[in-house]
Phi, psi and omega in degrees: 000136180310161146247037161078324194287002171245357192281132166299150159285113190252161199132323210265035167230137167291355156292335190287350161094025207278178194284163165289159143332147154318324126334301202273358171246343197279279123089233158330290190304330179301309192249031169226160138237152217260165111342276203230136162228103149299098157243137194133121195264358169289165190284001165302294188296309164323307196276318146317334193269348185268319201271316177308359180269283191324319196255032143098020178238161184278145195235109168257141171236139177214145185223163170329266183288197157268161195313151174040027201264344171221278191261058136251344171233056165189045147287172179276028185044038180240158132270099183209162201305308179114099193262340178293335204263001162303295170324330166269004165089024202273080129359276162320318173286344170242015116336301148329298175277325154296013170274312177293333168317302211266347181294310201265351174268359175245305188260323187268345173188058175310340175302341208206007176236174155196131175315149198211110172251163189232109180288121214236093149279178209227085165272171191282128155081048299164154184277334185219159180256178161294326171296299167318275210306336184303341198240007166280304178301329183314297205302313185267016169269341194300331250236329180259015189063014174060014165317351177238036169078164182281145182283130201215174161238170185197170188241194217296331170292343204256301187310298165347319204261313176292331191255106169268349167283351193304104188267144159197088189293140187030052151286099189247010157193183180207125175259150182222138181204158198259126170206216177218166172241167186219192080322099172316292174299328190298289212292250161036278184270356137299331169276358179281273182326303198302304154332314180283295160337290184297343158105079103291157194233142199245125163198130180253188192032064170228095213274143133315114192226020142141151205250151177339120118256148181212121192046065153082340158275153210253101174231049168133184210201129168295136181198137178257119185280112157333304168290330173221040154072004176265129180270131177213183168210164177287075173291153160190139175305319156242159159254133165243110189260125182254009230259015202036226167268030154282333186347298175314298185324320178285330165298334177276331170321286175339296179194093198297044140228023169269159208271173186327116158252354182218197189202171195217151172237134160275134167236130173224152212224132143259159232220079197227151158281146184275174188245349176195150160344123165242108189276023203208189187210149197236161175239093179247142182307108181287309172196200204301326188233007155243168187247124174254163235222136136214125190250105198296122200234126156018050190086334180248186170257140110223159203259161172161168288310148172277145170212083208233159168305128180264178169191359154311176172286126151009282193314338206252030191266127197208195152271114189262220185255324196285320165318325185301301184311280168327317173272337175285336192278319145334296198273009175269351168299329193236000175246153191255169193334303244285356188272002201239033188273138165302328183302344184271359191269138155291291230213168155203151179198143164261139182231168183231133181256114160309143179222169172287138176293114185169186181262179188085191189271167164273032181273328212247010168291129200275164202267077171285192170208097172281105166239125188244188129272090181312171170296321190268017174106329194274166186235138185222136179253152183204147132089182220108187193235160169284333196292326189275342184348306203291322151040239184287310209302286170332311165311304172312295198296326159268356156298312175301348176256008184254358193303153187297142183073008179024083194267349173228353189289314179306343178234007165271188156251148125333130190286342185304329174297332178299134175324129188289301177239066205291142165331199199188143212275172194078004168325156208175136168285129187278349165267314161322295192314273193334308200289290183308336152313296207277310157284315152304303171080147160257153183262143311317162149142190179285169145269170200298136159339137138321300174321310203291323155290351167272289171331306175330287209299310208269034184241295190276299192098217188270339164271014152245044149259339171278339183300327154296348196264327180300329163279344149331302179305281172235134193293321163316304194286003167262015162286154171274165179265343144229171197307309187314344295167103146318333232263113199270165149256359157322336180278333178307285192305330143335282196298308189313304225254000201246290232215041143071005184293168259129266190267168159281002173274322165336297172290309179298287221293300196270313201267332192253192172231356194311322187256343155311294211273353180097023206261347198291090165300169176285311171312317160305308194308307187308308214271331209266301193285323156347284195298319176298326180288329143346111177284113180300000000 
């Protein structure tokens, strides 16, 4: 494998569109006041910080860590209706979410989705019957206008040949219904860039280090850059906390005696290579109200989800044994041994889902979006779906034009005025993108992988051409970065000069698929910060 170390940097013209400096955004922030300063870089603040950009107010976004850097990039990757919330008779609320499902998986961003169908078994003393679930998957494919075709049962031989893994000793049927998959993170920090298109300034590994006030209102922010330790600060006319579960902590700046507004459930996912092909996802029931999950993923499984009260430091939320455990003894209901061997997990990761502050387990708690308003003025969102992102974005922007005394309604557009489904940029059809790759190729050099085109194309979209024109540039950068892996490295320079990279997890975790497959080596790791340290 090349080391890199002779490959040229592109980038270093100012035509090439590359990101300002850090310096040069820290900067920016420093010297406007912002309209909206968003803090927190999960896609709650991101799809704010997006929709508020469209309707014309200056925008700061700023997060701890990097964007989508903790449960927005450790979700279970789906879009979808929510098929458990039938059961509580919420009708209307998963209608909702596939309409936003199919929005976003059709008209914003088809580049970054992908249909997913999903097989429901039905086993002998099993929590559900067949009959129930048949007419469960119908009702929710009804619910989506059958755009995915009708929700049915079928039997246990025909799910097999999609699923070979599938077991099935006293399997006696199989429902089957339609919903989509993402790249949590891709998707994320495409809604980052969009934000920036519409003009907002952006900066991640960037901490709150305690907030603004003037006469008792919350107006701007204290902030420390993570990476080399330089302090500035934020004016803005409102604050917005976005933190996730961080959300009190930021409430407490605010007003160290406000009580409690939420609760947190931990959810953790393993990460396993497959052993045979998979065409389906599978759902299975556990008891009355939860479902595990196992999803043919980027080339890998994953399994999921754990669903228990957290009550640790944010930060410190991982995968334990009992987690390990618990998911694999879940997915042995519907899986045989030999796909569950520990020899097989790559990866494992935990996320924290916010919930509304209250009583009962968090299983059976709805995945709500909580917005309140402090004593100093600030305003903080919590909790939701990845599926609702445009949403919640939406939701925010008419609590900021109804606040008392509109204090921004007057410098907004109307959300009515707003674009209904505007893209996300590289839309694009992803079998064309692939095709273009592939026959063009960049020049010199070999042609490009299948693979590697096809990864390009369902990531990027229409924007991996610029990543084609940069191994153009240097030929080196179309090697892959480990043999196993589509993935070149033209996307490290990419992800520096493009899309806000900073660290190797940035790159490995996020931007890339290198450490879901296990592959982010110390060598790798070594070569990645390397690339990163370069001045573009």
């Amino acid at each position: 494998m090349t080391t890199l170390q002779s490959v040229p940097v592109p980038g270093t013209h100012p035509a090439s569109g590359s990101l300002p400096s850090r310096a040069e955004t820290r900067e920016q922030l420093a010297k406007a006041t912002y309209d909206l300063l968003v803090i927190g870089g999960g896609i709650l603040g991101i799809s704010t910080a997006w929709h508020a950009a469209q309707a014309g107010l200056r925008v700061a976004l700023v997060d701890a860590g990097d964007f989508a850097g903790a449960t927005s990039s450790a979700s279970s990757k789906l879009l979808h209706g929510g098929l458990r919330y039938l059961q509580t008779g919420a009708v209307k609320l998963v209608a909702e979410n596939h309409f936003e499902r199919r929005a976003v998986s059709r008209q914003v961003a088809p580049h970054l989705s992908n249909p997913l169908t999903f097989y429901l078994p039905v086993y002998k003393g099993g929590p559900h019957g067949a009959a129930k679930l048949g007419a469960g998957v119908f009702a929710y494919s009804a619910l989506s206008a059958f755009g995915d075709g009708v929700g049915h049962v079928i039997s246990p031989g025909k799910a097999q040949r999609d699923v070979p893994e599938l077991r099935t000793e006293n399997l006696r049927a199989v429902a089957v219904y339609g919903d989509d998959q993402m790249n949590d993170s891709r998707m994320a920090l495409m809604t980052v860039r969009a934000a920036v298109q519409s003009g907002a300034v952006v900066l991640n590994h960037a901490e709150v280090t305690g907030l603004r006030f003037t006469q008792g209102r919350v107006t701007g922010a204290e902030l420390r850059d993570r990476t080399d330790g330089t302090e500035f600060g934020v004016d803005a006319r409102l604050v917005l906390n976005a933190t996730g579960p961080w959300v009190d902590h930021l409430r407490k700046m605010e007003d160290p005696k406000a009580a409690p507004s939420i609760r947190l459930s931990k959810g953790a996912h393993l990460v396993l290579k497959r052993t045979a092909p998979w065409k389906a996802a599978l759902a299975t029931p556990i008891d009355k109200y939860r479902i595990t999950f196992a999803l043919p993923w980027e080339d890998m499984l994953l399994l999921g989800t754990t669903d228990e009260e957290y009550e640790g430091d944010p930060a410190d939320v991982s995968v334990n044994e009992k987690d390990t455990a618990q998911i694999l003894d879940e997915a042995a209901f519907s899986i045989r041994d030999q796909q569950l061997s520990r020899d097989l997990i790559t990866y494992s990761f935990a996320g924290l889902r916010v919930l509304p502050g209250g009583p009962g387990g968090t299983s059976q708690a709805k995945r709500e979006t909580v917005v309140t308003e402090g004593r100093g003025g600030m305003l903080s969102v919590a909790g939701g779906k990845w599926t609702t992102f445009r949403h919640i974005g939406r939701t925010v922007m008419s609590k900021l034009a109804a606040l008392p005394g509109r204090p921004l309604a007057d410098d907004m557009e109307p959300l009515s005025q707003l674009p209904k489904k505007l893209p996300l940029p590289g839309i694009a059809n992803p079998r064309a993108v692939a095709h273009r790759l592939l026959v063009d190729g960049p020049a010199p050099g070999p042609r490009m992988a299948a693979d590697t085109a096809r990864h390009l194309a369902t990531h990027y979209g229409s924007l991996s051409f610029d990543i084609a024109r940069l191994v153009s540039q240097s030929p080196e950068l179309g090697e892959r970065i480990h043999p196993d892996a589509p993935e070149i490295w033209a996307q490290v320079v990419y992800a520096r000069d493009h899309e806000w990279a900073e660290t190797a997890d940035d790159v490995l975790r996020r931007r890339t698929t290198l450490t879901i497959r296990g592959l982010a080596t110390d060598d790798i790791r070594t070569k990645v910060e390397d690339l990163l340290e370069r001045t573009p």
